[in-house]
C-alpha positions, 0 to 999 in steps of 0.5 A: 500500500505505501508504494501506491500513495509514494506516486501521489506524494511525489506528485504533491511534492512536485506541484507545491500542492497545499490544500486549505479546504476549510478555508477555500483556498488551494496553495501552488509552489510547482518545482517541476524539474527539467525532465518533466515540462508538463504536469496535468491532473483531472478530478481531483476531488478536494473535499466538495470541490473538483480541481484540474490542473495544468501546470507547465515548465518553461525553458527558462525554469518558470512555472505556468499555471492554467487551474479549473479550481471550482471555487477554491482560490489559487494560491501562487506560494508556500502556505504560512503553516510551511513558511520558515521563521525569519529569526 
């Protein structure tokens, strides 16, 4: 079983993925590396919302989101609970 949820951990990894259903929002910190310039998902259920994301790698390293986020808003960043304290 833990081999099966190691592909979505990865996944979630890669996109940033930080869901705050409870609060409505859908954080995104994509970190895709150069040999995977696409990462498209479809379905994704979160709670009551269904979420498809397309996010893309350019050349130059920068990320393109293209999101159906079904009323969840987009967040572009870490969320505050994974930000680090600037001492």
């Amino acid at each position: 079983a833990w081999s099966a949820g190691s592909v979505l951990h990865m996944v979630r990894i890669l996109l940033g993925l930080e869901p705050d259903v409870p609060d409505g929002r859908l954080y995104l910190d994509p970190a895709l590396p150069a040999w995977c310039t696409r990462l498209e998902i479809r379905r994704l259920k979160l709670g009551r919302h269904e979420v498809r994301l397309t996010v893309e790698r350019r050349s130059n390293g920068q990320h393109e989101i293209d999101a159906d986020t079904d009323g969840l808003e987009l967040v572009r960043g870490v969320p505050p609970w994974l930000e680090l304290a600037a001492d």
